[in-house]
The first five atom37 places (N, CA, C, CB, O) and aatype in JSON, in Angstrom:
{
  "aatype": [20, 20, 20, 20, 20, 20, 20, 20, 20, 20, 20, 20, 20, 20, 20, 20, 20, 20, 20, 20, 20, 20, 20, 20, 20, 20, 20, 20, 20, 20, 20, 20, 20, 20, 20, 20, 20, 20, 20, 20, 20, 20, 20, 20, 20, 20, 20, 20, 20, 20, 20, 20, 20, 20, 20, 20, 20, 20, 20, 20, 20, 20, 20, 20, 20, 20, 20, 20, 20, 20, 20, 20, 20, 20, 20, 20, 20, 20, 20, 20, 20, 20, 20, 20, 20, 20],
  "atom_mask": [
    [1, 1, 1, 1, 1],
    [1, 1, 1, 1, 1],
    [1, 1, 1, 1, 1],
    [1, 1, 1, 1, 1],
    [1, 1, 1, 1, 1],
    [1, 1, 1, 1, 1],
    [1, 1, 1, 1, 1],
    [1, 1, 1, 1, 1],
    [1, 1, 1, 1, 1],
    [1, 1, 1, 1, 1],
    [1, 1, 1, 1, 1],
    [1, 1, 1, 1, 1],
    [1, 1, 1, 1, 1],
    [1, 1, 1, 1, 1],
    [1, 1, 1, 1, 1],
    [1, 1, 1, 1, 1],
    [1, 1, 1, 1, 1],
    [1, 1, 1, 1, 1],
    [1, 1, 1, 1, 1],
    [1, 1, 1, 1, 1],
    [1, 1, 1, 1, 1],
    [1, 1, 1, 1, 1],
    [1, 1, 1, 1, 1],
    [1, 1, 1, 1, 1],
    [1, 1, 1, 1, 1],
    [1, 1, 1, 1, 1],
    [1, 1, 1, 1, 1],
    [1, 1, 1, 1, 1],
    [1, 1, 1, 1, 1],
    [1, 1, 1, 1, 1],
    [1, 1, 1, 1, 1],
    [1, 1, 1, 1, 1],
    [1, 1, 1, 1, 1],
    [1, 1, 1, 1, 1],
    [1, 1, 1, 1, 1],
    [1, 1, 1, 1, 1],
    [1, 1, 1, 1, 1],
    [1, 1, 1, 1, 1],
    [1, 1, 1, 1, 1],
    [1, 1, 1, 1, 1],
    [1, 1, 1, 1, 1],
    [1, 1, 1, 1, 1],
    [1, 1, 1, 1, 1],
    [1, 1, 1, 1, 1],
    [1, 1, 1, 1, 1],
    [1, 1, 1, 1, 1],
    [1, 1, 1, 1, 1],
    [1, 1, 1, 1, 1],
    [1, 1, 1, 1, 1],
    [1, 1, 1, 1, 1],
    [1, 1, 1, 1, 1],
    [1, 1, 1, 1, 1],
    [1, 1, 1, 1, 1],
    [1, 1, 1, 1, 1],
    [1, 1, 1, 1, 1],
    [1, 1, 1, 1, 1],
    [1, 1, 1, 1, 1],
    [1, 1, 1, 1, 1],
    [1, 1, 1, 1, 1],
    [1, 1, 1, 1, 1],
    [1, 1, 1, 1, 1],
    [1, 1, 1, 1, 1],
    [1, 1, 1, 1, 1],
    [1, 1, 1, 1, 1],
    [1, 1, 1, 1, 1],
    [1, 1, 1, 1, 1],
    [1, 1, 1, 1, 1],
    [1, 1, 1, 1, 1],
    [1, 1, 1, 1, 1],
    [1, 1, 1, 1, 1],
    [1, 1, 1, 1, 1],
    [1, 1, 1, 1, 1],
    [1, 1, 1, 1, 1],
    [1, 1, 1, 1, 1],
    [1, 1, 1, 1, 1],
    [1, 1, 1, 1, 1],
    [1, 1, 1, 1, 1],
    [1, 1, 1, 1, 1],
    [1, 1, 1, 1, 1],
    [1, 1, 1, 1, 1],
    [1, 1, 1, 1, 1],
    [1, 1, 1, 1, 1],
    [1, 1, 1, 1, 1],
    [1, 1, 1, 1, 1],
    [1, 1, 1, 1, 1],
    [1, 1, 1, 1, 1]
  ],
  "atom_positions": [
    [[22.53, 2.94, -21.76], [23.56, 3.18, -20.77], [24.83, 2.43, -21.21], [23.1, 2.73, -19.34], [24.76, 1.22, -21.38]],
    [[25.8, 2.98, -21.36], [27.18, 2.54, -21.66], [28.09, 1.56, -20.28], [28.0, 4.1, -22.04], [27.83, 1.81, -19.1]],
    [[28.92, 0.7, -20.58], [29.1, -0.18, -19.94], [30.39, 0.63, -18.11], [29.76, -1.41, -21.33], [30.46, 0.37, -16.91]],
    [[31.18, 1.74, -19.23], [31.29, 2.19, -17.7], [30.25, 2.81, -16.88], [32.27, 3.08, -17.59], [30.41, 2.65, -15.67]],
    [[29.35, 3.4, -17.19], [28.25, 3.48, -16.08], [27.72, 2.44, -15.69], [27.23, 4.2, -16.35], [27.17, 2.76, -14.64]],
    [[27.42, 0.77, -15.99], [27.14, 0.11, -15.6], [28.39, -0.23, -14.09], [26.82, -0.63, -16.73], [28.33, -0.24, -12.86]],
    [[29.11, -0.39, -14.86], [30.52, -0.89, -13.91], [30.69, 0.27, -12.54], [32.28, -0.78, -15.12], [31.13, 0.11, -11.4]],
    [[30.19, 1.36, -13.2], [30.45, 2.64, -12.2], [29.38, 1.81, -11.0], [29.81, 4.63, -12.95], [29.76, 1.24, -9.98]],
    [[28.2, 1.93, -11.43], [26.68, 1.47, -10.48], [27.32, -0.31, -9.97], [24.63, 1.36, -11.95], [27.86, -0.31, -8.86]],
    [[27.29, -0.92, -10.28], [27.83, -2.09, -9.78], [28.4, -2.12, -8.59], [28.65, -2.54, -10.51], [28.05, -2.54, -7.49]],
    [[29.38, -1.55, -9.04], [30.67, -1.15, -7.85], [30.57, -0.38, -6.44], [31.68, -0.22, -8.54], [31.22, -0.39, -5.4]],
    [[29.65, 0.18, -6.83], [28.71, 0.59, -5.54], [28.15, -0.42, -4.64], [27.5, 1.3, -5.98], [28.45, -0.18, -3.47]],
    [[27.5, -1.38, -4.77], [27.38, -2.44, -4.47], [28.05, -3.41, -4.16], [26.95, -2.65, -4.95], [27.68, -4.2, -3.29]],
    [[29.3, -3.56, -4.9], [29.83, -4.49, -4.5], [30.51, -4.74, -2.87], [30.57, -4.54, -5.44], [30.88, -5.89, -2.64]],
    [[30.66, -3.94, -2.01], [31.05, -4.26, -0.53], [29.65, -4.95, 0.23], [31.59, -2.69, 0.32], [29.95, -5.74, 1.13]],
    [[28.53, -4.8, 0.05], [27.29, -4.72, 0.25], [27.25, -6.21, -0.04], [26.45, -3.65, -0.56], [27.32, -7.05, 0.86]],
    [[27.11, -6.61, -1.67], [27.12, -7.81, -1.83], [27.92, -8.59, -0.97], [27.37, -7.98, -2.93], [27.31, -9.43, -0.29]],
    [[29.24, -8.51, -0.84], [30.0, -9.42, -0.45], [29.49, -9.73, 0.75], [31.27, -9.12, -0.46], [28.88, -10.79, 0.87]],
    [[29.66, -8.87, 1.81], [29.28, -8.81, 2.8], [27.7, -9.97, 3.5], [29.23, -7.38, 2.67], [27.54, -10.66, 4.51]],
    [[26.99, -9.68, 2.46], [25.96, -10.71, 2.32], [26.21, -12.24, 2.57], [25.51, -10.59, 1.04], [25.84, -13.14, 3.33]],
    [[27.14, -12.01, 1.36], [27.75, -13.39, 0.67], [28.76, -14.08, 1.75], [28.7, -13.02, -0.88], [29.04, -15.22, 2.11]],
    [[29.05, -13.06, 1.99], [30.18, -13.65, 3.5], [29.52, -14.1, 4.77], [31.21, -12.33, 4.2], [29.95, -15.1, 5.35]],
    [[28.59, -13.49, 5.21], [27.42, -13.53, 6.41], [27.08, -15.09, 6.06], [25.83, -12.25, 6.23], [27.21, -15.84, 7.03]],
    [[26.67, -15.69, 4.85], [25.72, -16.6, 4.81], [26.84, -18.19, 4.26], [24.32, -15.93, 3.61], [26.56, -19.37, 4.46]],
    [[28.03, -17.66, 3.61], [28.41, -18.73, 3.09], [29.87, -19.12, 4.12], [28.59, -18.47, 1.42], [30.44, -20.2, 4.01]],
    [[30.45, -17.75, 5.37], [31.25, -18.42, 6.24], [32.52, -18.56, 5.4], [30.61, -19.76, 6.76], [33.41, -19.06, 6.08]],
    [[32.91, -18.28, 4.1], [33.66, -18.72, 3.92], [34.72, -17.46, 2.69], [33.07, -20.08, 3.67], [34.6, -17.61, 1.48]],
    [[35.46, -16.56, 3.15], [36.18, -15.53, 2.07], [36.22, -15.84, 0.86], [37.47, -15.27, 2.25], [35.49, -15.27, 0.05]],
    [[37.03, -16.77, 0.52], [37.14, -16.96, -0.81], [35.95, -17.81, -1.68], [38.41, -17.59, -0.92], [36.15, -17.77, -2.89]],
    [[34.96, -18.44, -1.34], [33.89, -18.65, -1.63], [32.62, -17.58, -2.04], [33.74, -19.31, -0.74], [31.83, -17.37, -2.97]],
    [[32.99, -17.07, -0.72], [32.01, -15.55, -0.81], [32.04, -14.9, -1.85], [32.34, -14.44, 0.1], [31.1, -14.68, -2.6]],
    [[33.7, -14.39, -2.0], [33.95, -13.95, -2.97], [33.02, -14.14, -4.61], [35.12, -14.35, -2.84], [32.24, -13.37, -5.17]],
    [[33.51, -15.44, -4.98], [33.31, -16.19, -5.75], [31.44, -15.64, -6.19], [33.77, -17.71, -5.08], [31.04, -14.97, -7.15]],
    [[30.72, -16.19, -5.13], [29.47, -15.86, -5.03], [28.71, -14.22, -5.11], [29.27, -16.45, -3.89], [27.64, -13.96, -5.66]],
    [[29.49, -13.39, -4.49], [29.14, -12.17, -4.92], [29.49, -11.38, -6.23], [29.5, -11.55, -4.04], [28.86, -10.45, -6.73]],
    [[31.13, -12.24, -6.86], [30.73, -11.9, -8.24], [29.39, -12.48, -9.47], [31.94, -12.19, -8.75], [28.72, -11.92, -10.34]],
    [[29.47, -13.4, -9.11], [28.21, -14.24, -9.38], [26.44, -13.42, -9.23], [28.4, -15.55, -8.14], [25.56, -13.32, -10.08]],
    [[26.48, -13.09, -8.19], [25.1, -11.99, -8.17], [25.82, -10.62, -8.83], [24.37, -11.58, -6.25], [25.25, -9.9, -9.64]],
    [[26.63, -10.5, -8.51], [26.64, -8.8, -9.7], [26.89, -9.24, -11.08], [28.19, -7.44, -9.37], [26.93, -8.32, -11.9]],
    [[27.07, -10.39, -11.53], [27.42, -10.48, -13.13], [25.95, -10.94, -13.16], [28.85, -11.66, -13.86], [25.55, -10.77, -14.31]],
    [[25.02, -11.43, -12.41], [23.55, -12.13, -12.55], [22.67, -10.24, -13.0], [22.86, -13.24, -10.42], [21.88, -9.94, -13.89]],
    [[23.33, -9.4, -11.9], [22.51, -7.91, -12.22], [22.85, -7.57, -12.92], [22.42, -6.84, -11.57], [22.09, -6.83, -13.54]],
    [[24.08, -7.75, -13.44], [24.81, -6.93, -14.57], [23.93, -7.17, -15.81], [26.45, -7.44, -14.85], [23.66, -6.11, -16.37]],
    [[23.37, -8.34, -16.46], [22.66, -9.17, -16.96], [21.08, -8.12, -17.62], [22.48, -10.39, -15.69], [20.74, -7.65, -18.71]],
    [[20.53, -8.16, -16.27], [19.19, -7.65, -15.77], [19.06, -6.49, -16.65], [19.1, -7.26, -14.14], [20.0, -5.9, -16.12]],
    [[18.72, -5.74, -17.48], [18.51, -4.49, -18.07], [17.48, -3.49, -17.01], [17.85, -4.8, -19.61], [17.76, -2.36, -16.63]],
    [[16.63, -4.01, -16.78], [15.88, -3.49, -15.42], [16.48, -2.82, -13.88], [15.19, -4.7, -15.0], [16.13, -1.98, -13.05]],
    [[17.44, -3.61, -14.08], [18.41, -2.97, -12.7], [19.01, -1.82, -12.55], [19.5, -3.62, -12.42], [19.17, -1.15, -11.52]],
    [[19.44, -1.55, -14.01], [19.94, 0.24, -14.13], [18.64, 1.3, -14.66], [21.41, 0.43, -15.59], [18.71, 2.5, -14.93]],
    [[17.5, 0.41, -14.68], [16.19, 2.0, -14.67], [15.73, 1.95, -13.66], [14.77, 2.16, -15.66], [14.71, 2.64, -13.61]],
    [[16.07, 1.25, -12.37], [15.44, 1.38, -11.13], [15.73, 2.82, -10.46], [15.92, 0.21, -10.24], [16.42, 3.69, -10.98]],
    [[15.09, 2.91, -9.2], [15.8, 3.84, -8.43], [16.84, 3.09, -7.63], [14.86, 4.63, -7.55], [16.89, 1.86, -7.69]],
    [[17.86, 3.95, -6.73], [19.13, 3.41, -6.09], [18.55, 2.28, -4.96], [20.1, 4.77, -5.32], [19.07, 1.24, -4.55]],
    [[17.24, 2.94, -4.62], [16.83, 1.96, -3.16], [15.88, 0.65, -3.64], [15.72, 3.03, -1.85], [15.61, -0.08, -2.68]],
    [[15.36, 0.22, -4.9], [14.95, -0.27, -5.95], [16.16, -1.47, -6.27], [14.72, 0.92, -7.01], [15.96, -2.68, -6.36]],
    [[17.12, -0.94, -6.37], [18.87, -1.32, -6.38], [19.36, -2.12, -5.52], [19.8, -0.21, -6.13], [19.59, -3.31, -5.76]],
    [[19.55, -1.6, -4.54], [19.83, -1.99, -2.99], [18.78, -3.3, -2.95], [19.38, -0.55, -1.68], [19.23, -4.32, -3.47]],
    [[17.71, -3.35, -2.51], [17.02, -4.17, -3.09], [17.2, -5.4, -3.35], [16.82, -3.8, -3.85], [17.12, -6.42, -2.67]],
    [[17.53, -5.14, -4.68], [17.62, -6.16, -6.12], [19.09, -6.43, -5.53], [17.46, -5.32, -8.12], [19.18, -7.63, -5.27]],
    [[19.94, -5.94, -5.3], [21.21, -6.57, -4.74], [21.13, -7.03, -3.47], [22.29, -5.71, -4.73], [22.31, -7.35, -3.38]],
    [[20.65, -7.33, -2.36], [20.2, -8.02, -1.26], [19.68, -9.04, -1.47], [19.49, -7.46, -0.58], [19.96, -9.95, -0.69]],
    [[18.61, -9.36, -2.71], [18.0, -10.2, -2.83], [19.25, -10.92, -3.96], [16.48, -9.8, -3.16], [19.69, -12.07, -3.84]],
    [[19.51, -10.32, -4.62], [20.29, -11.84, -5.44], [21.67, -11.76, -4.91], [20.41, -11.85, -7.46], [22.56, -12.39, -5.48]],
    [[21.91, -11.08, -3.94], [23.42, -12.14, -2.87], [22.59, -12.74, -2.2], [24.76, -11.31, -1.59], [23.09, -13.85, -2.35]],
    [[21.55, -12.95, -1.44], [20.91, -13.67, -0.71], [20.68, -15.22, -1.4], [19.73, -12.88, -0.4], [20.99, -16.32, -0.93]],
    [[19.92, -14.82, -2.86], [20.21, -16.25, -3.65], [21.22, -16.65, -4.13], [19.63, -16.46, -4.62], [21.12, -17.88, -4.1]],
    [[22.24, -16.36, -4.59], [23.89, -17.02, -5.26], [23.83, -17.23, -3.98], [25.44, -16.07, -6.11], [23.42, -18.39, -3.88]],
    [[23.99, -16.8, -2.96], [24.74, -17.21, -1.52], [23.9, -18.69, -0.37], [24.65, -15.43, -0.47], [24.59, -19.41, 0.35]],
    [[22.68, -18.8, -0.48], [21.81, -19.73, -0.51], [21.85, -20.84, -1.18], [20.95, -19.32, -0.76], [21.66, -21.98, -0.77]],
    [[22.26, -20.23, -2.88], [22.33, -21.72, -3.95], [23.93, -22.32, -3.8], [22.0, -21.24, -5.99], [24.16, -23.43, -4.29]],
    [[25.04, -21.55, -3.11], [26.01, -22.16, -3.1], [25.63, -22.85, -1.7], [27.27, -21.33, -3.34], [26.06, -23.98, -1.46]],
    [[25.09, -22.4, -1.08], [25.01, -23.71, 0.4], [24.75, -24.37, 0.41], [24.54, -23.87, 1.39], [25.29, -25.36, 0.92]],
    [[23.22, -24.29, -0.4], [23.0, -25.75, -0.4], [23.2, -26.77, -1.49], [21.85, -25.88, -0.12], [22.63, -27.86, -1.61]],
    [[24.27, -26.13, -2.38], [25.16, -26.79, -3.38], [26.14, -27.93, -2.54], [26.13, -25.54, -4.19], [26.43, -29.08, -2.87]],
    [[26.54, -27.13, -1.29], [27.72, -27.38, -0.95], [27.18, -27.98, 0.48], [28.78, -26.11, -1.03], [28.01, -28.43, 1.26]],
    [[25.78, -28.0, 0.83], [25.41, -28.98, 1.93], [25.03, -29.94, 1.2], [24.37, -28.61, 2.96], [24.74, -30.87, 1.96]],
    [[24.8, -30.37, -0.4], [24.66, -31.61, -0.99], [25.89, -32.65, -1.07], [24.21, -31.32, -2.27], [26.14, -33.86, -1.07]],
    [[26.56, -31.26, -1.13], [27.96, -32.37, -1.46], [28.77, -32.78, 0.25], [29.51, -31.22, -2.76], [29.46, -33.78, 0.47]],
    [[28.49, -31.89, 1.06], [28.9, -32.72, 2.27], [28.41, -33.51, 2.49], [28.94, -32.38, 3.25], [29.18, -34.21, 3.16]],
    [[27.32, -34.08, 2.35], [25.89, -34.79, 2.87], [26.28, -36.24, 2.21], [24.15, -33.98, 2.14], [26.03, -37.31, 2.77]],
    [[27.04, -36.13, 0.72], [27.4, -36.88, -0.07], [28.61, -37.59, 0.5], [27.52, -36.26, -1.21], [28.49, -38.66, 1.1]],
    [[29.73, -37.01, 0.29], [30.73, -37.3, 1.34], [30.86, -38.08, 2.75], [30.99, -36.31, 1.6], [31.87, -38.67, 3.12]],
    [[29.68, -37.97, 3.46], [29.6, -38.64, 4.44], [28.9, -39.89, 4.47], [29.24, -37.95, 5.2], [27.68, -39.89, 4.29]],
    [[29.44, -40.82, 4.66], [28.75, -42.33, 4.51], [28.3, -42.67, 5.92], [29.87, -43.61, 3.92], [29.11, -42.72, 6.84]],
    [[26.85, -42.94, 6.12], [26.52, -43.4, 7.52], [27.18, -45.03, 7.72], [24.7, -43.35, 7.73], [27.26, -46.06, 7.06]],
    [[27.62, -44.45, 9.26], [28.1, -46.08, 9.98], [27.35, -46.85, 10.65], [29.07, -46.08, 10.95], [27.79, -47.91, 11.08]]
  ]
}
């Protein structure tokens, strides 16, 4: 499969992802950040473009769910850090 059909299939996804990514991380430009992050993680995957579309869907639910999870609690380490008990 050639890379604009990858980009074509991606892009399909991508409102989907974000959307995920936004639900869980609260934050636009973060989100952002994070849902390119799971589509360059599928982009990766060679398995992701012989699936079927709902196979797809899927596999993109589940890895915005993780980029979007691993930035929280990236970013509940570092608040956690930040705060010095009195």
């Amino acid at each position: 499969m050639n890379l604009q059909s990858k980009v074509f299939i991606l892009r399909q996804y991508e409102r989907y992802c974000y959307q995920i990514s936004l639900f869980i991380t609260q934050d636009e430009q973060q989100s952002i950040k994070v849902a390119q992050s799971a589509l360059l993680e599928l982009a990766t995957d060679p398995l992701f473009f012989e699936v079927s579309q709902h196979e797809q869907l899927v596999r993109v639910r589940k890895e915005s769910m993780r980029s979007s999870l691993r930035w929280y609690s990236e970013n509940l380490s570092k608040e956690r850090l930040t705060k010095q008990p009195t």
